[in-house]
N, C-alpha and C positions, 0 to 999 in steps of 0.2 A: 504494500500500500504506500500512497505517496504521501509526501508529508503535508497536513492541511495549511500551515503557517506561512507559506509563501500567497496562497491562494487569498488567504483573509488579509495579508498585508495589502496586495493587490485591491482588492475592494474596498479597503477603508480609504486607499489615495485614490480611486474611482470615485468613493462616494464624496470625496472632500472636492474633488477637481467638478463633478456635477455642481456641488454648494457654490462654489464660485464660481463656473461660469454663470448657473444662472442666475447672481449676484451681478455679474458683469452684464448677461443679456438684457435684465430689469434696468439696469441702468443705462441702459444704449436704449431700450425703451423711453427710459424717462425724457432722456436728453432731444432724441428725433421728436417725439411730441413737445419739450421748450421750444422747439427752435422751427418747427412744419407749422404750427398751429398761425402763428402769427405770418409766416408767407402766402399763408392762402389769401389774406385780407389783403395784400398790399397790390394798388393796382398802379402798374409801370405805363409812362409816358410813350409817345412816339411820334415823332415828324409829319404832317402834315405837305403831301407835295412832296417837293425837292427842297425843302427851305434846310435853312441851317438848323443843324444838331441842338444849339443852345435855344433854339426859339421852339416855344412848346404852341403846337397848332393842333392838338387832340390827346384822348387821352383812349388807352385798349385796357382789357382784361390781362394779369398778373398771370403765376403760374396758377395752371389750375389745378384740382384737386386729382384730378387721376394721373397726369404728371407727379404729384407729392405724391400718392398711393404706391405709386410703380417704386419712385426711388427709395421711400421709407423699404418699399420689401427689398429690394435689394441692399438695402445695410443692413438688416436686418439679420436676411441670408447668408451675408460676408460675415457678420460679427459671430454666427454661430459657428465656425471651427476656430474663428480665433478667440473666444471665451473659452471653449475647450483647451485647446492648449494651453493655452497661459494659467490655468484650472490645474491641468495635470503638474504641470513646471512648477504653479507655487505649491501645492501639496504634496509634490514629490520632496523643493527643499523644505516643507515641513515637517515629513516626517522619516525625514534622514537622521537626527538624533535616533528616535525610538528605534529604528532600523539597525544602528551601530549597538542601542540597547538592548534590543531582540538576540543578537546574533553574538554578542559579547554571554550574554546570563545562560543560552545553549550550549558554550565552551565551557562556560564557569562549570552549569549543570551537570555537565559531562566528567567531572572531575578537576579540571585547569582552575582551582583555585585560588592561586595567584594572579591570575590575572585579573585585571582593571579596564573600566570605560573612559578613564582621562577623557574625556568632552569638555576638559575646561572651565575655568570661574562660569558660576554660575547667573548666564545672560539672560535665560528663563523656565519657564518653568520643567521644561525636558531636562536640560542641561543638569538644573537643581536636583530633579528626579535620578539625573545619572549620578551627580554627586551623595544623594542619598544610599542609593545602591551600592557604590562604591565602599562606604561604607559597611555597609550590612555583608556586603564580599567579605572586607576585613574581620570581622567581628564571628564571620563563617568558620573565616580559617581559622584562625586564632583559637575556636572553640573545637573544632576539630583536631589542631594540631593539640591541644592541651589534653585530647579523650585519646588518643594516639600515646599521647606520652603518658598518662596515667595507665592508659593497660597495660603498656611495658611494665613501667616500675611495679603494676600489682602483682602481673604474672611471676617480676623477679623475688620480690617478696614475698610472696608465697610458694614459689619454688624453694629457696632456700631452708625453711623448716623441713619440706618434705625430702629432700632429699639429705637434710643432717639424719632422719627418721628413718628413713631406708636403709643408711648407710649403719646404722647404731645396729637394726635388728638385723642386718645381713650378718657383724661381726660377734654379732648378740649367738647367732645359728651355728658360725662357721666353726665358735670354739667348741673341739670335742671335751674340754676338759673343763668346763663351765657348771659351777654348783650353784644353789639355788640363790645364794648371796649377790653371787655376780647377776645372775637373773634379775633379779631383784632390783639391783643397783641398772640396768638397763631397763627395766622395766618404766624405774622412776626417772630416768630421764625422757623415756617416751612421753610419760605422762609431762614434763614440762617444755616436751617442745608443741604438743597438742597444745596445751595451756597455750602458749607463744602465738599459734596458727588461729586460736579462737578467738584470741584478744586483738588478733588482727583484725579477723573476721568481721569482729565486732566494730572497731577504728574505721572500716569501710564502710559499714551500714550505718553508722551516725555520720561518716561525709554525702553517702547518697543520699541522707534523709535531711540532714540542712540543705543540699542543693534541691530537691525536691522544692522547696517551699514554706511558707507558713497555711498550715493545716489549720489550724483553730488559733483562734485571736482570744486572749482574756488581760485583762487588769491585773496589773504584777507589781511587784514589790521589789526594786532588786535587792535595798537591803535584809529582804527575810531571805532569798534565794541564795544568797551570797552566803549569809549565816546558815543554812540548810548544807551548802556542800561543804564550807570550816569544816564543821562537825565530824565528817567524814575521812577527812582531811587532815587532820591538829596528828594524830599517830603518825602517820609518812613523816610529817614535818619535823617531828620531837625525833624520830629515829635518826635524819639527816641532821640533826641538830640545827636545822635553822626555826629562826623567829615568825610566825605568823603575825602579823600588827595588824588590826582594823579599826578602822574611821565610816562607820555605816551608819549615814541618814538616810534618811524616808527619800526615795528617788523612785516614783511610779512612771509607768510605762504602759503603752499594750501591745500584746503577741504571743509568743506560741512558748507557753511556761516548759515546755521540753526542751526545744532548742533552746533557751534561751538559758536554763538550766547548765544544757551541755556544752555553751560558748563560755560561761562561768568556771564549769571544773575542768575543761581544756586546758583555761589562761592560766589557772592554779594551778594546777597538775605541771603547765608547761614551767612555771615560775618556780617549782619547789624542785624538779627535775634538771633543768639546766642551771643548776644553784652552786654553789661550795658551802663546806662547813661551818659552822658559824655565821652563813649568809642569813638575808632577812627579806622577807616577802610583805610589801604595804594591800591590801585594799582598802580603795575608799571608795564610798556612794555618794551621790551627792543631785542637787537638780539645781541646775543654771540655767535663768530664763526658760523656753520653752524645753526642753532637751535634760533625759535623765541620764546620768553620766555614772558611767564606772571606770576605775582606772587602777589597776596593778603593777605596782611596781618591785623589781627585784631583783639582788646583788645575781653575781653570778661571773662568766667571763666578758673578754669587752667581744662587741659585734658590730663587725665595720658596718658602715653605712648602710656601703653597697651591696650589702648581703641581705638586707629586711624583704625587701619585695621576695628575695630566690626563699626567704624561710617558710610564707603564706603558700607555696606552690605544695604540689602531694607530696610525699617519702623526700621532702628535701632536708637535711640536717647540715647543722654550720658545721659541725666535725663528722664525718659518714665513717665513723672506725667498729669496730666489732662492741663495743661496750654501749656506742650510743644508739645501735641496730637493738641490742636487748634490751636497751631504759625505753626506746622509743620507737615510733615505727615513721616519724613527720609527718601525722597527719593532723596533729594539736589546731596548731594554726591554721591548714587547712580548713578543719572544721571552723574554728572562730570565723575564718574571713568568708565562707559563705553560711551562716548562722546572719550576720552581721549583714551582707548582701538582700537574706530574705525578707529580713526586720529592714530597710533602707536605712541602715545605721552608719556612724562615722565612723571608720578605724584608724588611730593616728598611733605610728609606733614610733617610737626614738632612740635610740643606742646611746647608755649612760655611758659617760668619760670615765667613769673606773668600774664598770662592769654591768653587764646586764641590760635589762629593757625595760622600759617606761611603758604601757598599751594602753589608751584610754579607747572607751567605748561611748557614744554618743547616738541615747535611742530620743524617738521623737517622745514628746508626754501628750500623753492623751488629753483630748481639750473636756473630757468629763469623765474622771476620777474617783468614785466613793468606793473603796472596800468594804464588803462584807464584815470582816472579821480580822482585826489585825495581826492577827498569828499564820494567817492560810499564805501560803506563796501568791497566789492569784484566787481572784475573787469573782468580777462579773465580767459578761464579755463586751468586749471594745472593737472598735472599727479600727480594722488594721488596713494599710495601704492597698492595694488590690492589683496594682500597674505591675509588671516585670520589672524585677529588684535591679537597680544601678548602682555598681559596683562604685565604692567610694573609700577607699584605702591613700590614706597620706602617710608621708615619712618624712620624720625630721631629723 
């Protein structure tokens, strides 16, 4: 079968070249009646005799009407292939943009993702339309190449359990001279590298589930939230020997008391784990102007700059060595920055001069607020944003 897309391009510059000529024949219309109507009335002088030209000795009948009849049809006639053409010419250069647009997003379609409409500052509204698209190409790829590079790193990270696991119970089998202790002792490593594979398992399905979206919108609290995952938390911290500090006022919000939960025990989790001993970990809450804010701050090692954006990406770690593969899998921040995306929140991170990171969070506050019950993490439900979340990640 043929392709129909040339067939309907063809027809729309038909039908546009029909619009104008007969735009053009109406107005050779209009113009031949300005200009016929008043020659019929006019009646022309003539010479009387032989006398001279200047000397008027009678007067005749004008052009007459079937003389105007005749020539009005024949302009008439002329003017209709040339309203055509000049039809077809300006609709053909009007819809040469869409044409280079048609035929550019069928290569993109096809896979050619890199490619672009360049059509140029935007002169009107094609152009602007191409510049729009252009766009949306990018934004294509970019999510493409990012789901590309995410199943890499899952595949590699979840291969790597399975085959230390293979390899444990093959030499686990292979010893003939293997008593139940040693069993035993492989046994309980299997069972911690399963542990390792689940807890990934699990670190993947809390980043598919903040990129998913906000599911249910309610009225939250962050500082009861905040105080809910402490709780949980203050053991880890006391064993690393670092300090937990909190500064938590009333900072309401609305959205989805899970993610927003699980953007909270990431940042701590991430702040108690990339720590040293005797480090110290701040949360504060607080509400400035419209915007409920939380901000975590925590000693630890220093991190250049230009490493914050590579930390928010999947499985990226500032040190990728065999110790920081078992504390963590890099999908912490991950999760934060799309939790943060779904909620259209601010994330501004900064790299402390003697160690560590500053992350403050900035949700919107809901413009009507009463909690239920001041103990519940979330209380009634709220009107949460509804548009496709725009990513808004700053670095200082």
């Amino acid at each position: 079968m043929t392709d129909p897309r040339p067939l309907a391009r063809r027809s729309l510059q038909a039908r546009l070249a029909l619009f104008y000529a007969a735009g053009i024949f109406v107005a050779g219309i209009v113009v031949l009646a300005i200009v016929t109507i008043p020659l019929a009335g006019i009646q022309s002088t003539v010479p009387a005799d032989n006398s001279a030209p200047g000397r008027i000795t009678g007067t005749g009948q004008g052009i007459g009407p079937h003389q105007l009849l005749v020539g009005s049809a024949v302009a008439l006639a002329v003017l209709i292939p040339i309203a055509l053409a000049v039809g077809w010419f300006v609709a053909g250069r009007f819809l040469r943009p869409l044409r280079a647009i048609t035929a550019t997003a069928t290569a993109i379609s096809a896979g050619n993702l890199h490619q672009r409409l360049n059509l140029g500052e935007p002169a009107d509204e094609l152009t602007e339309l191409g510049c729009i698209l252009d766009d949306l190409f990018a934004r294509l790829q970019a999510s493409f190449d990012a789901q590309r590079h995410f199943v890499a790193n899952a595949s590699h990270e979840l291969r790597t359990p399975l085959a230390g696991l293979r390899t444990l119970l093959e030499v686990a089998l292979a010893d003939p001279d293997a008593d139940a202790d040693t069993l035993r002792s492989a046994c309980q490593e299997a069972l911690d590298l399963g542990g390792h594979q689940e807890r990934l398992v699990q670190a993947l399905l809390a980043l598919a589930t903040s990129e998913r979206g906000v599911t249910r919108c309610d009225t939250l609290d962050l500082a009861q939230v905040v105080r809910g995952v402490l709780a949980s938390r203050r053991d880890r911290a006391t064993a690393r020997g670092i300090d937990l500090a909190e500064h938590l006022a009333s900072a309401v919000t609305a959205g989805d008391p899970r993610l927003i939960e699980s953007l909270i025990a990431n940042l701590i989790d991430n702040a108690i784990r990339h720590n040293h001993p005797d480090g110290h970990v701040q949360i504060t809450t607080q509400t400035s102007a419209s915007q409920a804010t939380l901000t975590i701050t925590n000693s630890g090692p220093v991190v250049p700059d230009d490493q914050i954006q590579r930390l928010y990406q999947p499985f990226q770690r500032l040190a990728p060595d065999r110790h920081s593969r078992r504390d963590g899998y890099g999908l912490g921040l991950a999760i934060v920055n799309a939790v943060a995306q779904a909620h259209h929140a601010t994330l501004t991170t900064s790299a402390r001069p003697e160690g560590g990171l500053a992350i403050t969070v900035r949700f919107a506050h809901p413009p009507h607020s009463n909690p239920r019950h001041q103990g519940d993490n979330y209380a009634e439900p709220a009107t949460c944003p509804t548009s496709p979340p725009i990513p808004r990640r700053m670095v200082q």
